[in-house]
Residue frames as a rotation matrix with the C-alpha (Angstrom) as fourth column:
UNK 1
0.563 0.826 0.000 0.00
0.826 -0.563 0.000 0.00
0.000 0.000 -1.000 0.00
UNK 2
0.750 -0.446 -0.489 2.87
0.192 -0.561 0.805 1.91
-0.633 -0.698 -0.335 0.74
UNK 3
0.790 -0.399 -0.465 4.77
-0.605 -0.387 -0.696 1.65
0.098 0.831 -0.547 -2.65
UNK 4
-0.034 -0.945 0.326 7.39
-0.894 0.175 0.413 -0.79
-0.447 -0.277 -0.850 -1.16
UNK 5
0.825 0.164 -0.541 8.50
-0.486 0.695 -0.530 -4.36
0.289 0.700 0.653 -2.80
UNK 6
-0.117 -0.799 0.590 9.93
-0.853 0.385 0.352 -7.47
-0.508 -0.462 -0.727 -1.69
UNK 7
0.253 -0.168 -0.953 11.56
-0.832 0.464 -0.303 -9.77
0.493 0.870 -0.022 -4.49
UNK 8
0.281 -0.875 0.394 12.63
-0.785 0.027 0.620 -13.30
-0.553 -0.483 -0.679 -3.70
UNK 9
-0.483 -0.636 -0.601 15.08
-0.844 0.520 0.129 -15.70
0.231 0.570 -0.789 -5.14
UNK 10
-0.227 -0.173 -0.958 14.49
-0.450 0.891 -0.054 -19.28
0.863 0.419 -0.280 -5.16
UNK 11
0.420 0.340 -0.842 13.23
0.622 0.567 0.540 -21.51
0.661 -0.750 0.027 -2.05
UNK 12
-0.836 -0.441 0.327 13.03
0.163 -0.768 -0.619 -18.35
0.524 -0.464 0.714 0.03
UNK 13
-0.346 0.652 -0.675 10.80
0.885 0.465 -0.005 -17.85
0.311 -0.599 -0.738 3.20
UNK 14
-0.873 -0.066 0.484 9.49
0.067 -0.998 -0.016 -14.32
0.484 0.019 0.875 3.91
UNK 15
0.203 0.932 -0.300 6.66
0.928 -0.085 0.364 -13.46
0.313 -0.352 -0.882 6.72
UNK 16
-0.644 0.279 0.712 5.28
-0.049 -0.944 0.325 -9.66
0.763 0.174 0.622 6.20
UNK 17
0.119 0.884 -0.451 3.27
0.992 -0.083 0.099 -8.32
0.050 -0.459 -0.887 8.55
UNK 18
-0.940 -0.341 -0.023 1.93
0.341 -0.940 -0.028 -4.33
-0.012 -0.034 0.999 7.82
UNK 19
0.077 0.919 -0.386 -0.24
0.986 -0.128 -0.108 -2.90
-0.149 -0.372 -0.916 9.04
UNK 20
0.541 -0.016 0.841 -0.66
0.114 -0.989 -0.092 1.62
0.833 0.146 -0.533 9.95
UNK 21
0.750 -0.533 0.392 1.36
-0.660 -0.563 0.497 1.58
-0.044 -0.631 -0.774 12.96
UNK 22
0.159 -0.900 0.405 3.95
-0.578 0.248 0.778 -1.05
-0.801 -0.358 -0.481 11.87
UNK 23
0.878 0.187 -0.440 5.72
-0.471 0.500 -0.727 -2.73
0.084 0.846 0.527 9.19
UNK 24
-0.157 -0.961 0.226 8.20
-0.891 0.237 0.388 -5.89
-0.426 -0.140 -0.894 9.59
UNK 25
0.724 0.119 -0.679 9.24
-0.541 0.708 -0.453 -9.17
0.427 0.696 0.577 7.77
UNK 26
0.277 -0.622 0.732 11.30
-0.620 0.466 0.631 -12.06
-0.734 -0.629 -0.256 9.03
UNK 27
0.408 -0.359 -0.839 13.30
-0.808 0.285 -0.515 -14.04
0.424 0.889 -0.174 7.00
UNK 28
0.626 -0.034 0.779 13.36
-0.272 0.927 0.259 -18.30
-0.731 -0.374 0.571 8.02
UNK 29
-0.128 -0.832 0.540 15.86
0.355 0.470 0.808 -19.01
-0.926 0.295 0.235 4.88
UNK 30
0.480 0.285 0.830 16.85
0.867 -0.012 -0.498 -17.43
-0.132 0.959 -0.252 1.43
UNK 31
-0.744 -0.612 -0.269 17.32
0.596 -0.789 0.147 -14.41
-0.302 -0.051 0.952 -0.15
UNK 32
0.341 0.925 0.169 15.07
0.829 -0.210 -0.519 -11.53
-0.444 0.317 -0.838 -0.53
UNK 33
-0.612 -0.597 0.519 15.41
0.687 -0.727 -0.027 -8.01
0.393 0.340 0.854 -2.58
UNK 34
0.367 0.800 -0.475 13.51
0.834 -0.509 -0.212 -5.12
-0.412 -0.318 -0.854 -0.91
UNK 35
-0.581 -0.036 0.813 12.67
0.522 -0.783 0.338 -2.11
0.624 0.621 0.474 -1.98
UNK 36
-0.138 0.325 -0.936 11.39
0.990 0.081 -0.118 -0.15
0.038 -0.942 -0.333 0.89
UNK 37
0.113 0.240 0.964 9.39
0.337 -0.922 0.190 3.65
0.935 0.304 -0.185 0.91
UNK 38
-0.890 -0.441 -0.112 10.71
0.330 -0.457 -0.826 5.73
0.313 -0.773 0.552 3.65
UNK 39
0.343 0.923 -0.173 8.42
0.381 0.031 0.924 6.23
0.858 -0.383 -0.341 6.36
UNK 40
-0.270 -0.628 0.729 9.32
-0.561 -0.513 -0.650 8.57
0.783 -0.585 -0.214 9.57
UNK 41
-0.025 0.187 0.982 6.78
-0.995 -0.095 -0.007 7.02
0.092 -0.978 0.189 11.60
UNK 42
0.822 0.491 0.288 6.86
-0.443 0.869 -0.218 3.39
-0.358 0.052 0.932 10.65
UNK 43
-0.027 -0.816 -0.578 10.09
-0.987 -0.069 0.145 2.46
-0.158 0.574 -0.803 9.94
UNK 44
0.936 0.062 -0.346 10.18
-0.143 0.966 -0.214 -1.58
0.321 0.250 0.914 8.36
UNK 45
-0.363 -0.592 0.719 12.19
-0.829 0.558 0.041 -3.75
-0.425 -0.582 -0.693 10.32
UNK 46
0.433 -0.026 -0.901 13.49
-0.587 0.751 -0.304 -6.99
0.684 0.660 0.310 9.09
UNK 47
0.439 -0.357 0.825 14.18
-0.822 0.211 0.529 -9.68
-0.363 -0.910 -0.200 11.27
UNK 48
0.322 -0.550 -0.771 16.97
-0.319 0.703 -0.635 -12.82
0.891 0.451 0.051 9.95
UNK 49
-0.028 -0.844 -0.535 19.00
0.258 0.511 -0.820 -15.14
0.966 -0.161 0.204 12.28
UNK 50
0.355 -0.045 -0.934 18.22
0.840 -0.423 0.339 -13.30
-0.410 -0.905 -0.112 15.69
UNK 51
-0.876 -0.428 0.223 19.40
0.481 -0.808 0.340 -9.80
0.034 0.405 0.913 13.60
UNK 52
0.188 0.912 -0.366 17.71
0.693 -0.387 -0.609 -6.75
-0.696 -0.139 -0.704 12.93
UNK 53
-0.764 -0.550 0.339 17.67
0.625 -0.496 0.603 -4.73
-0.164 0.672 0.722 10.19
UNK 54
-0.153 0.750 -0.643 16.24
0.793 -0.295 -0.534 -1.51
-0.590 -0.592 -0.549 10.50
UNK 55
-0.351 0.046 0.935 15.15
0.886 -0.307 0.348 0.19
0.303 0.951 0.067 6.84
UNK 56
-0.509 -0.065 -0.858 15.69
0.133 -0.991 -0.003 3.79
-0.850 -0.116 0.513 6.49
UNK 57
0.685 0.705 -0.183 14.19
0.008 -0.258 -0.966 3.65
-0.728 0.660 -0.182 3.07
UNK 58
-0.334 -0.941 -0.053 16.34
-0.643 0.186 0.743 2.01
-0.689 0.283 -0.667 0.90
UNK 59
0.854 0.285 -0.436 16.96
-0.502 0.672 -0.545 -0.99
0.138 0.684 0.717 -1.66
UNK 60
-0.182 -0.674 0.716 18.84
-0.905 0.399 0.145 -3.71
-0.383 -0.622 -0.683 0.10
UNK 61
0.677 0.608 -0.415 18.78
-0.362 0.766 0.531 -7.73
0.641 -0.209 0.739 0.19
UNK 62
0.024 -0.470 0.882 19.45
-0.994 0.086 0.073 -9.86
-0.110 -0.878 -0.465 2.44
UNK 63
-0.121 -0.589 -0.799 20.79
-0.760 0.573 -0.307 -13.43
0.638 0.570 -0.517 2.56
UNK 64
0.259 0.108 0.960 19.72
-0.852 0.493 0.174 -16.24
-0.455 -0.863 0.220 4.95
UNK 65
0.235 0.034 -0.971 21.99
-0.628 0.768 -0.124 -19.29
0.742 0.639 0.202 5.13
UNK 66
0.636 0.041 -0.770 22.99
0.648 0.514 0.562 -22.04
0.419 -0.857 0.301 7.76
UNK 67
0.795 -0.182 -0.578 24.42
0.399 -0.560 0.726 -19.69
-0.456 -0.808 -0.373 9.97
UNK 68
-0.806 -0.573 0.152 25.38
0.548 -0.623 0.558 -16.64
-0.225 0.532 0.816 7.70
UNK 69
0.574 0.701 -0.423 23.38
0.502 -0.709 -0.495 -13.52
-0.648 0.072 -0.759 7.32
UNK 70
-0.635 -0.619 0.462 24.32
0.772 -0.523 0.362 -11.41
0.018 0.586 0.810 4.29
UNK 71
0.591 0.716 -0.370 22.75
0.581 -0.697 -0.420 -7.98
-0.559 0.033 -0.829 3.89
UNK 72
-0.151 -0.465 0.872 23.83
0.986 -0.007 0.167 -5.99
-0.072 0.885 0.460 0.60
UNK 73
0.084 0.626 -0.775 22.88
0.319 -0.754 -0.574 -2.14
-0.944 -0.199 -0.264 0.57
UNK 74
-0.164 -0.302 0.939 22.33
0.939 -0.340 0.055 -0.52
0.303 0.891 0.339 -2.93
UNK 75
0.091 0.778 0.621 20.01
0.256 -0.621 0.741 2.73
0.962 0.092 -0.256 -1.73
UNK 76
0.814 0.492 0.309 19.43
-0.170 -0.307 0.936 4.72
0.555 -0.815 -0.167 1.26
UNK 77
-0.484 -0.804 0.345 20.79
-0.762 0.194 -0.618 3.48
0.430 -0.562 -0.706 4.76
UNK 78
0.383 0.685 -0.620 20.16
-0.106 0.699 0.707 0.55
0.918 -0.206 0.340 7.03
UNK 79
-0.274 -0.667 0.693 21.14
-0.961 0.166 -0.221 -0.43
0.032 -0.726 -0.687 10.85
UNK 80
-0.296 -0.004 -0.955 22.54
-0.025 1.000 0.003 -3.76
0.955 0.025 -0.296 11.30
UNK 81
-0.010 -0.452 0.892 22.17
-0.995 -0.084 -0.053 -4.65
0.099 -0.888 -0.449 15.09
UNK 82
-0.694 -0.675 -0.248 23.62
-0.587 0.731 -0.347 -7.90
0.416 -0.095 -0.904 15.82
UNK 83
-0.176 0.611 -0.772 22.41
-0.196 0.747 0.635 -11.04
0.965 0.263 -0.012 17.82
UNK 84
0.923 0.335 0.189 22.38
-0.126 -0.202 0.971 -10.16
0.364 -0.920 -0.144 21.36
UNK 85
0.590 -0.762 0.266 24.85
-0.805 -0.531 0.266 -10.45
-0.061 -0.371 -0.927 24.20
UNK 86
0.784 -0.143 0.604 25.73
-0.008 0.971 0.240 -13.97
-0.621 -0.194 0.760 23.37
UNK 87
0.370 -0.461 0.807 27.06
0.918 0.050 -0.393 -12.99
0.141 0.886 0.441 20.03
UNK 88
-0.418 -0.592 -0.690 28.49
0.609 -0.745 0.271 -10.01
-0.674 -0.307 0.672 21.27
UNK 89
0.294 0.955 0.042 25.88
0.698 -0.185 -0.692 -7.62
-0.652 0.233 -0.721 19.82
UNK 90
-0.837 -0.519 0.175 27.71
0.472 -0.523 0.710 -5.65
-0.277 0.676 0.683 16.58
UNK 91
0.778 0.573 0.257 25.15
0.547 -0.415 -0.727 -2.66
-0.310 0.706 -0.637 15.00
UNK 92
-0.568 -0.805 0.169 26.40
0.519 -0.191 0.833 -0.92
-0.638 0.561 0.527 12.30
UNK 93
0.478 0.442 -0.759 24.84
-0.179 -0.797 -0.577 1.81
-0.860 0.411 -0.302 10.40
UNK 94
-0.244 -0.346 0.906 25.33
0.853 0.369 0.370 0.47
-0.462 0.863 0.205 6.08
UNK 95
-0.261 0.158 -0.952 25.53
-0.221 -0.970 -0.101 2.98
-0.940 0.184 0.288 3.85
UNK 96
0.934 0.309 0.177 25.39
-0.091 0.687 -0.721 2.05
-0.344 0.657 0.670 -0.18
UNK 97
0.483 -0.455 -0.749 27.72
-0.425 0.626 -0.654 -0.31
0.766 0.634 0.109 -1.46
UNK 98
-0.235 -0.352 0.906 28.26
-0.938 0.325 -0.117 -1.85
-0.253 -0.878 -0.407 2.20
UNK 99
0.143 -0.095 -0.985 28.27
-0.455 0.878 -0.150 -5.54
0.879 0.469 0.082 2.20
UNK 100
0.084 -0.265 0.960 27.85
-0.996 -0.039 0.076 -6.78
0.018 -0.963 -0.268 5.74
UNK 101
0.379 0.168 -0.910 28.23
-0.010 0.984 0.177 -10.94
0.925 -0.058 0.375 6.86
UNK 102
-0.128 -0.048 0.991 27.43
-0.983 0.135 -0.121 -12.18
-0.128 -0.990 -0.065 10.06
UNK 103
0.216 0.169 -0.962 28.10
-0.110 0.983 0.148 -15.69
0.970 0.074 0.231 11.20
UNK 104
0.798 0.448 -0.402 28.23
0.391 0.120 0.912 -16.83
0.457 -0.886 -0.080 14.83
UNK 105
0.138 -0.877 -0.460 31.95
0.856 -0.128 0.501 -16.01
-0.498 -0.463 0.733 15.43
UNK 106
-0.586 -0.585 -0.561 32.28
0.496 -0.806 0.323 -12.74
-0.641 -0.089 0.762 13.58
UNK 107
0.619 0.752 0.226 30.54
0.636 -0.311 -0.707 -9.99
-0.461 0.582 -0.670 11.48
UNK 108
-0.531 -0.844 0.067 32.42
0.556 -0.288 0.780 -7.87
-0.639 0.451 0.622 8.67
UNK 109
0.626 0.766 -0.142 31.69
0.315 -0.416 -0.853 -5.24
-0.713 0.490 -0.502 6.33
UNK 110
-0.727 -0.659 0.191 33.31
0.417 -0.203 0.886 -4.67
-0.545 0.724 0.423 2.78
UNK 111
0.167 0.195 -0.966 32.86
-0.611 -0.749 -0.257 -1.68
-0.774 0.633 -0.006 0.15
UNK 112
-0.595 -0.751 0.288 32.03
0.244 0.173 0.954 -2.86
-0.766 0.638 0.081 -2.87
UNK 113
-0.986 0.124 -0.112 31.67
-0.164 -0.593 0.788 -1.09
0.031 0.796 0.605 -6.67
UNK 114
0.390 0.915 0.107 27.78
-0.586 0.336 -0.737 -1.20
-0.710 0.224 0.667 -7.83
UNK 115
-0.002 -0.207 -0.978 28.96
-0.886 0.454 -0.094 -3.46
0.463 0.867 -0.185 -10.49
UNK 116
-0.929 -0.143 -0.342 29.45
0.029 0.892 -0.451 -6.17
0.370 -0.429 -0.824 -8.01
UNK 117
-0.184 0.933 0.308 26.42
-0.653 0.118 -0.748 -5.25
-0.735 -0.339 0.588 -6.24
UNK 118
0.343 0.821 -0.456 24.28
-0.914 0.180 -0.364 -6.01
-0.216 0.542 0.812 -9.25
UNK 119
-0.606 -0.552 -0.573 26.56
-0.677 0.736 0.009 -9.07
0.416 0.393 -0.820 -10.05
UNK 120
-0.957 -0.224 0.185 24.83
-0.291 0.750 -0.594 -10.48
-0.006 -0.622 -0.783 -7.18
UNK 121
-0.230 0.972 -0.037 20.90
-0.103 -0.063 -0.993 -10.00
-0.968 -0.225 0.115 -7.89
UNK 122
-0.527 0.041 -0.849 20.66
-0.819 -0.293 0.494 -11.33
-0.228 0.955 0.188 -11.36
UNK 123
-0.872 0.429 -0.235 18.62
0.489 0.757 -0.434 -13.72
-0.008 -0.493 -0.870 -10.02
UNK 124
-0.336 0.783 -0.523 16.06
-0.113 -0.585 -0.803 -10.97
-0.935 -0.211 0.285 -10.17
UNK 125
0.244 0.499 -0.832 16.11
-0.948 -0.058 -0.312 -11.36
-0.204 0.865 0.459 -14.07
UNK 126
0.980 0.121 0.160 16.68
-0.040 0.898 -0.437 -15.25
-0.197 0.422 0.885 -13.99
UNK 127
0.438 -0.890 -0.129 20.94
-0.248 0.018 -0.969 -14.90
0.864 0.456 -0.213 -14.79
UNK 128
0.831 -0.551 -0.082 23.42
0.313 0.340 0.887 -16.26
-0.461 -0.762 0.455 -12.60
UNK 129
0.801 -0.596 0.050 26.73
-0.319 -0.496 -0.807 -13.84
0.506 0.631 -0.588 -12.89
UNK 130
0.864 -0.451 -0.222 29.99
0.355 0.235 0.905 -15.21
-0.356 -0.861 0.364 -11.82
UNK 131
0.574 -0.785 0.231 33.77
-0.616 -0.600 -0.510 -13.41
0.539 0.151 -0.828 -11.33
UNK 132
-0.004 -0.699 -0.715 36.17
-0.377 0.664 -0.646 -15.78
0.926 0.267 -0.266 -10.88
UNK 133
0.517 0.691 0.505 34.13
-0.847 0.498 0.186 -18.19
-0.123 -0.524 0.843 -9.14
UNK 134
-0.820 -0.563 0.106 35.44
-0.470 0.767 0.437 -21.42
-0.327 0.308 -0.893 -8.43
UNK 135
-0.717 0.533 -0.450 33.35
-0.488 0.078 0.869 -23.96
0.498 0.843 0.204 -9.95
UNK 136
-0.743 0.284 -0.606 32.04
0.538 0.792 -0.288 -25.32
0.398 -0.540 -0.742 -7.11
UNK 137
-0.563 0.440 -0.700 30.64
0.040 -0.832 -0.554 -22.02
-0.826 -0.340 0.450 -5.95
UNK 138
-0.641 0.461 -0.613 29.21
-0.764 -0.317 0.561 -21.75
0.064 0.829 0.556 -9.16
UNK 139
-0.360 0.720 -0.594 27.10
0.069 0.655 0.752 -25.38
0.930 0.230 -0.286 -9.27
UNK 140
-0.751 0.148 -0.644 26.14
0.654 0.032 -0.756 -24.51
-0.091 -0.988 -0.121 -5.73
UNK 141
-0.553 0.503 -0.664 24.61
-0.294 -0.864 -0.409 -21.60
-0.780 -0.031 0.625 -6.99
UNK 142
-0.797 0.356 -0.488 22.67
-0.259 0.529 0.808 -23.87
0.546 0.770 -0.330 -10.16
UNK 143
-0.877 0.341 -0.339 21.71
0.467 0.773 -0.430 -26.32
0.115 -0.535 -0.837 -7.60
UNK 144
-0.662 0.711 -0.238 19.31
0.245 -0.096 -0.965 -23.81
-0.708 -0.697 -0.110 -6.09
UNK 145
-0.248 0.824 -0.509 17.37
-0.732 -0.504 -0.458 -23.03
-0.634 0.259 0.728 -9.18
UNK 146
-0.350 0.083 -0.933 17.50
-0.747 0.577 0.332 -26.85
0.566 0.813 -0.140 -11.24
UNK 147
0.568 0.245 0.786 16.26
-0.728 0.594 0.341 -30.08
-0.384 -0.766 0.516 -9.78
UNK 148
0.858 -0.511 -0.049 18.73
0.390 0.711 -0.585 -31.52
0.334 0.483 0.810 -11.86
UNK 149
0.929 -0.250 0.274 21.72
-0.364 -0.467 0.806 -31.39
-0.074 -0.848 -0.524 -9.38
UNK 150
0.462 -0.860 -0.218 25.81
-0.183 0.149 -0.972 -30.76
0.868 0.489 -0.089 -10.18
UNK 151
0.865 -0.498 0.057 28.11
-0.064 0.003 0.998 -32.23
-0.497 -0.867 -0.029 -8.36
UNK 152
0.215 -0.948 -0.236 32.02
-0.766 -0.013 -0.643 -32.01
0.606 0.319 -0.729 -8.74
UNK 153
0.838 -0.368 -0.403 33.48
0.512 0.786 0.347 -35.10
0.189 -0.497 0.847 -7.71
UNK 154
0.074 -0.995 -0.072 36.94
0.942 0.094 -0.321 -33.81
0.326 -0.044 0.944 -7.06
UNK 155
0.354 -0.120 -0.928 38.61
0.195 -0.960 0.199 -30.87
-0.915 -0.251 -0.316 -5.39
UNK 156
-0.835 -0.542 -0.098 40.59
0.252 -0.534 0.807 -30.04
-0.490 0.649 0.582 -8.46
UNK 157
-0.677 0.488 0.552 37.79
0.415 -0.366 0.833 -29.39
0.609 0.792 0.046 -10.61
UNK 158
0.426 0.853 -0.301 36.13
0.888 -0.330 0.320 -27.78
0.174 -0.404 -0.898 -7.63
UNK 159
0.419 -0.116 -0.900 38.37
0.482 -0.812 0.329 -25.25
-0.770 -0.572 -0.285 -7.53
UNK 160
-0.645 -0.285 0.709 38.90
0.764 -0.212 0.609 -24.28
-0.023 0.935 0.355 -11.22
UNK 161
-0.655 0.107 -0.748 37.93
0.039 -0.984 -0.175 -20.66
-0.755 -0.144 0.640 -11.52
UNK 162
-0.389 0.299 0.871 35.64
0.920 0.071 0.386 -19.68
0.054 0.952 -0.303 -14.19
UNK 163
-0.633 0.354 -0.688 33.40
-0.449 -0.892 -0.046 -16.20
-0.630 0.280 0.724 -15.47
UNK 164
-0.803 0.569 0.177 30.73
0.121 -0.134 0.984 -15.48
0.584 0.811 0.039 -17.58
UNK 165
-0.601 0.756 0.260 26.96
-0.797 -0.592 -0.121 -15.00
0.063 -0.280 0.958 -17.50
UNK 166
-0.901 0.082 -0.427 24.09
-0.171 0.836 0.521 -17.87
0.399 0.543 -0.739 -17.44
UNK 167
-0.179 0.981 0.068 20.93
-0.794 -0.185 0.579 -18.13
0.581 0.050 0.812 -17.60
UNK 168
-0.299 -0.264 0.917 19.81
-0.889 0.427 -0.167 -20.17
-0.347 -0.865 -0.362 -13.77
UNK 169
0.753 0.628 0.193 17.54
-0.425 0.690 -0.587 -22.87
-0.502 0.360 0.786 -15.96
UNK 170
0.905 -0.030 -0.424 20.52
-0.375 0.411 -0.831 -23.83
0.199 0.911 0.361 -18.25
UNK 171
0.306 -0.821 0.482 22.27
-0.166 0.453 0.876 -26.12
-0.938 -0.348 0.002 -16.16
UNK 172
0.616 -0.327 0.717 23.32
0.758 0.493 -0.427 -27.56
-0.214 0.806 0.552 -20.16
UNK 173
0.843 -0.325 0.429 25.02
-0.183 -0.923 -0.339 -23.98
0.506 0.207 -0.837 -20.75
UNK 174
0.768 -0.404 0.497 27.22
-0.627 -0.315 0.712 -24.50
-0.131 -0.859 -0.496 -17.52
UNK 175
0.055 -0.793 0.607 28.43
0.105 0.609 0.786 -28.20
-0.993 0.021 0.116 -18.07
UNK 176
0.742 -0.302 0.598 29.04
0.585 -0.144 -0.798 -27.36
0.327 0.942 0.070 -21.96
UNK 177
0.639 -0.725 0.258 31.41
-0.599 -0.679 -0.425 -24.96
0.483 0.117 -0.868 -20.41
UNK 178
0.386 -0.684 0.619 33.22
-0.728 0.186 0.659 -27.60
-0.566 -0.706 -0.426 -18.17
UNK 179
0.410 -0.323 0.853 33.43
0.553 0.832 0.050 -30.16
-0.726 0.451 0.519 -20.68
UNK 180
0.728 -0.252 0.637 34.60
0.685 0.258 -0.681 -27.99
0.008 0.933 0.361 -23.61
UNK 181
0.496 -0.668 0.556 36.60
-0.565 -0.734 -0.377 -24.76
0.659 -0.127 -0.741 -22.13
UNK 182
0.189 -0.890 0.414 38.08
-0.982 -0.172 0.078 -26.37
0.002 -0.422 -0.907 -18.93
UNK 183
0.009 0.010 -1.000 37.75
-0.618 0.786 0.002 -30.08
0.786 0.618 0.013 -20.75
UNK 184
-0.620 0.022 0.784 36.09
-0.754 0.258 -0.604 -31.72
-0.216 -0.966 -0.143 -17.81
UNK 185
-0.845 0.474 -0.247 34.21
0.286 0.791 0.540 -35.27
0.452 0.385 -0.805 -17.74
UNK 186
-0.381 0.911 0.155 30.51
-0.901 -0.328 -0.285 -34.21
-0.208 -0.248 0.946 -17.52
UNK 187
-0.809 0.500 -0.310 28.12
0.207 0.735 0.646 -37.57
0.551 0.458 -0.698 -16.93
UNK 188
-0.301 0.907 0.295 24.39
-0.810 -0.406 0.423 -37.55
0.503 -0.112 0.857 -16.51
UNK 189
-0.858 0.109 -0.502 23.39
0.389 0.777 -0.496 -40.17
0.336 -0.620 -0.709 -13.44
UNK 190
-0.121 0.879 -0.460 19.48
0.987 0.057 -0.151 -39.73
-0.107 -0.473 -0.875 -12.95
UNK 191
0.819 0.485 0.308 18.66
0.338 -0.840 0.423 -36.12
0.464 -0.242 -0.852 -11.51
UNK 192
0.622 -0.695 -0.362 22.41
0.260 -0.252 0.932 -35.90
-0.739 -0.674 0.024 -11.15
UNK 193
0.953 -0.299 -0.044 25.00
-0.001 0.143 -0.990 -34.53
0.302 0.944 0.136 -13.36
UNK 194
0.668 -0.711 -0.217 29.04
0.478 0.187 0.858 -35.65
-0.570 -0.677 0.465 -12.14
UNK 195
0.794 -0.595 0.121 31.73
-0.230 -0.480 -0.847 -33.37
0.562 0.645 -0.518 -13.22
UNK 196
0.701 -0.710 -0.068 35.24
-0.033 -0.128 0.991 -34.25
-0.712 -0.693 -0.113 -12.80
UNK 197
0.044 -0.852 -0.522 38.82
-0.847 -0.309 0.433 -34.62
-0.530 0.423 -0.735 -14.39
């Protein structure tokens, strides 16, 4: 009602609740993109992992894996505030191009370009973008949009770098690139597809 939008990726949980005197969403696992209208009296709190993220009016997302919170800022500002006094409670005021990650033993923020930003949300138009990615990162990042699932049998071919764009459905795009650029053995086993040396 308010003009805001919340995108998400792939098996991603997301419970909204707004209302006129409050607006907040919790995130149980995924990734979401918001897009959030600035509000003095109602600011939209996100809740992720025992975090809080408190939305200044902005265009953020945020990341929920097994213990790892990512939160991305493009827009605006956000405050991180940590996970209580167990976790030694870290808040942090993001500005844009902040990059924050919390996991149980530490929480970090890195500056980076809008070019990376967007690298990471091309998932919004269906693309998966990788910059020397290893390749394992990369079929990790298939996996979640194919039910036809890559594994690398081997470190060595799990850690062969690679680049390029790809479209998340064309898992056939991906192993055409391991089998003819970095001349990997690509076999189909069921609802499985084994890449190695």
């Amino acid at each position: 009602c308010d003009g805001s939008k919340i995108e998400l990726n792939t098996n991603t949980v997301v419970r909204a609740d707004v209302d006129a005197t409050h607006r907040t969403a919790s995130i149980e696992k995924g990734e979401a993109y918001f897009q959030i209208a600035h509000d003095e009296n109602s600011p939209f709190v996100v809740s992720v992992h025992g975090h809080r993220i408190t939305v200044l009016g902005t265009k953020f997302t945020v990341r929920a894996d097994a213990g790892r919170t990512e939160v991305a800022l493009f827009e605006g500002r956000v405050w991180f505030s940590g996970g209580g006094e167990a976790r030694r409670e870290k808040t942090a005021l993001l500005t844009p191009g902040d990059v924050l990650v919390s996991t149980a033993n530490a929480t970090s923020i890195v500056k980076k370009s809008d070019r990376d930003l967007y690298r990471n949300i091309g998932w919004r138009h269906d693309v998966l973008i990788f910059a020397n990615s290893t390749l394992a990162e990369a079929a990790a990042e298939f996996n979640r949009y194919n039910t036809q699932q890559i594994v690398i049998a081997d470190a060595a071919a799990a850690n062969l770098r690679i680049g390029g764009t790809f479209q998340s459905k064309h898992v056939e795009d991906f192993t055409h690139l391991a089998q003819a650029v970095l001349g990997l053995h690509v076999a189909t086993r069921g609802s499985r597809i084994v890449i190695s040396h």
